[in-house]
C-alpha positions as CSV (number, residue, x, y, z in Angstrom):
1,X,7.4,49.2,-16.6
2,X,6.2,50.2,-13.0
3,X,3.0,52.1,-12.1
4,X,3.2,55.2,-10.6
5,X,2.7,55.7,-6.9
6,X,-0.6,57.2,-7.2
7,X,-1.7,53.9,-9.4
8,X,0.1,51.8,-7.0
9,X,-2.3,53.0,-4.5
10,X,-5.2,53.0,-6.4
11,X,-4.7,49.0,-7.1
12,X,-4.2,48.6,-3.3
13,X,-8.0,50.1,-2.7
14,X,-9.0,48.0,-5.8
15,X,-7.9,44.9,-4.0
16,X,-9.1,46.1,-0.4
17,X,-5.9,46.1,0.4
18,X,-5.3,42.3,-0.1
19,X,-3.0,42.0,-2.9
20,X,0.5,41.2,-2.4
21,X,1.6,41.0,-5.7
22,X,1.3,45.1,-6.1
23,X,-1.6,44.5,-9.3
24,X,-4.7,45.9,-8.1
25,X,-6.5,42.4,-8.5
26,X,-5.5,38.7,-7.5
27,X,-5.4,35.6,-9.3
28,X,-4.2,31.6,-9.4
29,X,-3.6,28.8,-12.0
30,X,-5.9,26.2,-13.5
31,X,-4.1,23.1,-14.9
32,X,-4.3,21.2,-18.0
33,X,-2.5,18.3,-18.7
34,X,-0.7,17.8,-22.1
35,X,-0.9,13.8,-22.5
36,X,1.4,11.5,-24.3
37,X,-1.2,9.2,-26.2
38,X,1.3,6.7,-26.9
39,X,3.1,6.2,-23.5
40,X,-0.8,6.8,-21.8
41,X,1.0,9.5,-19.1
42,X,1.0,13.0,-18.7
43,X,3.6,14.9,-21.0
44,X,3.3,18.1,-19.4
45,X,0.6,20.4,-16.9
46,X,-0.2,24.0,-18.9
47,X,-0.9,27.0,-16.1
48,X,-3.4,28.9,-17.2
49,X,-4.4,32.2,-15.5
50,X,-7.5,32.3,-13.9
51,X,-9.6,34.5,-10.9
52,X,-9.5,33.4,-7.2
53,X,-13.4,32.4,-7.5
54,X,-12.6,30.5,-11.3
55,X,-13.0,33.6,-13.0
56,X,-11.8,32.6,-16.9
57,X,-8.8,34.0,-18.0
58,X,-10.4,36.8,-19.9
59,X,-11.1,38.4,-17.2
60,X,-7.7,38.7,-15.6
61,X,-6.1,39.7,-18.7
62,X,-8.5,42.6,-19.1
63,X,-7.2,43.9,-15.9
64,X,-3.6,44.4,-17.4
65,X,-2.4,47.3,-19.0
66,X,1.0,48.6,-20.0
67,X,1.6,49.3,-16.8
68,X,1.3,46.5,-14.8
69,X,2.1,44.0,-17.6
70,X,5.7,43.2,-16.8
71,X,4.7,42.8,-12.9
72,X,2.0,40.3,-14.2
73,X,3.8,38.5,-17.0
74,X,6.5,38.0,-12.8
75,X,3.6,37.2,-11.3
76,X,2.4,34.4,-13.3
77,X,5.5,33.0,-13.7
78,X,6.1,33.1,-9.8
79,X,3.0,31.6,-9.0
80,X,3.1,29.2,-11.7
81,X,6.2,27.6,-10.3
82,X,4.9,27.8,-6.5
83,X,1.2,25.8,-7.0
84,X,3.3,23.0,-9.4
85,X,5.9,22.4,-6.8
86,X,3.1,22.5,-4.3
87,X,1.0,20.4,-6.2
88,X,3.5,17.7,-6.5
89,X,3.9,17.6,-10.5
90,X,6.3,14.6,-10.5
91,X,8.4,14.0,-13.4
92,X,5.7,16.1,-15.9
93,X,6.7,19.3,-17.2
94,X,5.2,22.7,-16.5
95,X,4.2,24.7,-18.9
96,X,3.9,28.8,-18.7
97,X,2.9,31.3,-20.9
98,X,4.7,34.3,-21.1
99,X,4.2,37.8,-22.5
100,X,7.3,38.4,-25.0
101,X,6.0,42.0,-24.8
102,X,6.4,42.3,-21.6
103,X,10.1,41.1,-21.2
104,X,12.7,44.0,-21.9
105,X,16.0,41.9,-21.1
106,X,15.7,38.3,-20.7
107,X,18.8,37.6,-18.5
108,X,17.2,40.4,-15.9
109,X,13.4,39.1,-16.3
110,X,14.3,35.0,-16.0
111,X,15.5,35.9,-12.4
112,X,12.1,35.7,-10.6
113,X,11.8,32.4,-12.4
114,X,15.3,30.7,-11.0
115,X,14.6,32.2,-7.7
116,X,10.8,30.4,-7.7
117,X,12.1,27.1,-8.7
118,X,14.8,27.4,-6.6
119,X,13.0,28.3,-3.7
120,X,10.5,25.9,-4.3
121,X,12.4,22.6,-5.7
122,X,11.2,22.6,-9.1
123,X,13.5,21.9,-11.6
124,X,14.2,24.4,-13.9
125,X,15.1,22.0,-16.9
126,X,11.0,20.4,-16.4
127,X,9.8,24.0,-17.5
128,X,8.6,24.8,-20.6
129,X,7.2,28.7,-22.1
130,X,5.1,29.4,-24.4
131,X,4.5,32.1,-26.3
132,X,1.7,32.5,-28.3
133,X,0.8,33.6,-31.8
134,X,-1.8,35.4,-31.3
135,X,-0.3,38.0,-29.6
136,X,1.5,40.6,-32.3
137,X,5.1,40.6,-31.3
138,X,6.5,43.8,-31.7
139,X,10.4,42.9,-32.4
140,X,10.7,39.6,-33.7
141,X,14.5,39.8,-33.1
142,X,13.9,40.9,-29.4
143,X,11.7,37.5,-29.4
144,X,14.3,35.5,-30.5
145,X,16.8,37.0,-28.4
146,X,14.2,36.0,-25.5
147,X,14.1,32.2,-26.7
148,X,17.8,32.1,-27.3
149,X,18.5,33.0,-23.5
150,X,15.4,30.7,-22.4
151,X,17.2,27.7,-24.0
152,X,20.7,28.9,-22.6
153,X,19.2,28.6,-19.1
154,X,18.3,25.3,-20.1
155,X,14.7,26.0,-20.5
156,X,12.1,24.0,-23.2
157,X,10.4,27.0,-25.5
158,X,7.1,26.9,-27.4
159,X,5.0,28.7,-29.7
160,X,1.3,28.2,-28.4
161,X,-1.6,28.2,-30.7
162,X,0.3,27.9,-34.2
163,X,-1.8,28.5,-37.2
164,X,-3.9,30.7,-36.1
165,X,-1.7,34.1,-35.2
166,X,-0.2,37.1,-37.0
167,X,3.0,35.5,-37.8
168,X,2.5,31.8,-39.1
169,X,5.5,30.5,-41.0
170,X,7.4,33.5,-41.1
171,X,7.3,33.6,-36.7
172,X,9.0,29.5,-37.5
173,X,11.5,31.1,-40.3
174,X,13.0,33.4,-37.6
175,X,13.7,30.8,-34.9
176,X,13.0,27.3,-33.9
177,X,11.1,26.5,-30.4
178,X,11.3,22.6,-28.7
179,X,7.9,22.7,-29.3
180,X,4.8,24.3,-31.5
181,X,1.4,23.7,-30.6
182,X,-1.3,22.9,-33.1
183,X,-4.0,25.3,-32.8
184,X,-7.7,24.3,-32.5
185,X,-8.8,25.6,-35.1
186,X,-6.5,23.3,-37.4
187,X,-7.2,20.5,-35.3
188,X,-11.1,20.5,-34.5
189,X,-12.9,18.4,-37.0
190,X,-9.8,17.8,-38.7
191,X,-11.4,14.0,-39.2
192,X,-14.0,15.2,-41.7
193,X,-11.8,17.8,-43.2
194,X,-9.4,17.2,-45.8
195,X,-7.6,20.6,-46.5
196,X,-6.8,20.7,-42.5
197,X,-5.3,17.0,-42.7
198,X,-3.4,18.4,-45.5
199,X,-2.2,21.4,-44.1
200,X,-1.3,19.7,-40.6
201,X,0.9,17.4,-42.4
202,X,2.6,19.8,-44.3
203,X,3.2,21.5,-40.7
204,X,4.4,18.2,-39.6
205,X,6.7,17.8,-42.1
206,X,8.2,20.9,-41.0
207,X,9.0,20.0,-37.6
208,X,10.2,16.6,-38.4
209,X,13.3,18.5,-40.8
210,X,13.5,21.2,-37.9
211,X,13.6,19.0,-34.9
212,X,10.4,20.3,-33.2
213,X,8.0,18.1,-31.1
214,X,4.4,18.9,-32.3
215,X,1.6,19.0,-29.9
216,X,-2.7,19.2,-31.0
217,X,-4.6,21.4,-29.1
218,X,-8.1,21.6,-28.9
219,X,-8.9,17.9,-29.4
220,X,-12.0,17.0,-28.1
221,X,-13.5,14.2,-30.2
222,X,-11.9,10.0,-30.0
223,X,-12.1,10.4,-34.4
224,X,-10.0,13.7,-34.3
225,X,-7.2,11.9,-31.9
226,X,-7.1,8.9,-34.1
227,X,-6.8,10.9,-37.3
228,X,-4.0,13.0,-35.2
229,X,-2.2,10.0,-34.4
230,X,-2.3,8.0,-37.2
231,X,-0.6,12.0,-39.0
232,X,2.3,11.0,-36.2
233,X,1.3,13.3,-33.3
234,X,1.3,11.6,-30.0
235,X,1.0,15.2,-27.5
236,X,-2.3,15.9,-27.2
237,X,-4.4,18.5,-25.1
238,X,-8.2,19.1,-24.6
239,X,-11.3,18.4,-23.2
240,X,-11.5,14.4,-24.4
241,X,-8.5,13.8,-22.1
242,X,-9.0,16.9,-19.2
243,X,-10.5,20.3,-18.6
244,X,-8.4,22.8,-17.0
245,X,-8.5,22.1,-13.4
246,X,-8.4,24.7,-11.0
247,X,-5.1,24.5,-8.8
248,X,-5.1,20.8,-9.1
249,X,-3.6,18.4,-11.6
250,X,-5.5,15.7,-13.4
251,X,-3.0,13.1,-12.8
252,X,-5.5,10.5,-14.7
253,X,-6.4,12.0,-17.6
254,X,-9.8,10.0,-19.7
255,X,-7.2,7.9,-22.1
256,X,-8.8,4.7,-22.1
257,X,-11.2,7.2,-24.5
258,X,-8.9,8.2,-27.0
């Protein structure tokens, strides 16, 4: 959904004029890598939106509205694509999340994304998106439409921050991502709690029958990675291995800690 021409000029002034992308405000990409614990590399880099001067993403998402969310949910993808290829991510995947209420046909909206990797070398089939639970999806069958196509175009698909959203086990029941990622709260202190070790292996049993890679989120302690691991989960992200780096890639994440 485009703004009007009156808001398009509005954003213009907002940006003093600077801002290409046609939002009103700029951004760029933190990175965060997503490390295999077992092989000791990096699995995958997650963009993550943040302002020019490190702004956290907070603040950029409470710049979009309903009009300007498609052009953002683009522009993230777009830019995304250009700092990774830039950045030199090797043979690790990228990771973007994406706004499934933003996307109205996902033939039409994965175009920007081709045309990026294309443009840029990436390869398409080292790209991942997520979408994440915590953001109510308003048609679950337009959603699943989305991740059908996604994986058509040879694309990896993920549901970010699982356990923790509107949907749960019912979002899993409707259709099956490459990937679901753990969230913190499940993880995070998951050593001296019992019911979440429970409950995370129930989850795991799940994706074993299903075929879906697990990933743990939020790890920040060497007890809760070893409790992860020894539950069968060898993708791991947080601050004991990396802190979002802003456009740069921890290459070398702190492994020799976990």
């Amino acid at each position: 959904m485009a703004a009007d021409d009156n808001g398009a000029k509005r954003n213009a002034k907002g940006c003093g004029g600077q801002c290409a992308n046609g939002l009103g405000f700029d951004f760029t990409m933190a990175f965060q890598p997503i490390v295999n614990v077992e092989a000791g590399n990096v699995w995958a880099h997650e963009a993550l939106v943040r302002g020019k001067e490190g702004q956290g993403a907070g603040w950029i998402l409470g710049q979009v509205t309903e009009d300007n969310r498609y052009a953002f949910d683009q522009s993230c993808r777009i830019k995304a694509i250009e700092l990774a290829a830039r950045l030199g991510m090797g043979d690790a995947r990228l990771s973007i999340n994406f706004l499934p209420n933003a996307v109205y046909k996902a033939e039409t909206c994965i175009r920007a994304t081709l045309e990026a990797a294309a443009r840029t070398g990436f390869p398409p089939d080292r790209i991942v998106f997520e979408v994440t639970e915590n953001e109510r999806v308003v048609d679950q069958a337009h959603l699943k439409s989305i991740f059908r196509e996604y994986k058509r175009q040879g694309f990896l698909t993920a549901i970010d921050d699982f356990g923790a959203g509107y949907s749960g086990l019912n979002l899993l029941a409707e259709f099956q991502p490459d990937v679901i990622k753990l969230d913190m709260e499940l993880t995070r202190g998951i050593d001296q709690d019992r019911p979440r070790r429970s409950i995370v292996k129930a989850i795991l049993g799940v994706c074993q029958d299903l075929g879906i890679t697990p990933v743990a989120e939020g790890v920040e302690t060497r007890e809760e990675s070893l409790v992860l691991r020894d539950l069968g989960i060898t993708l791991m992200q947080g601050y004991l291995y990396a802190r979002p780096s802003l456009e740069s890639l921890v290459t070398e994440p702190a492994l020799a800690t976990a």
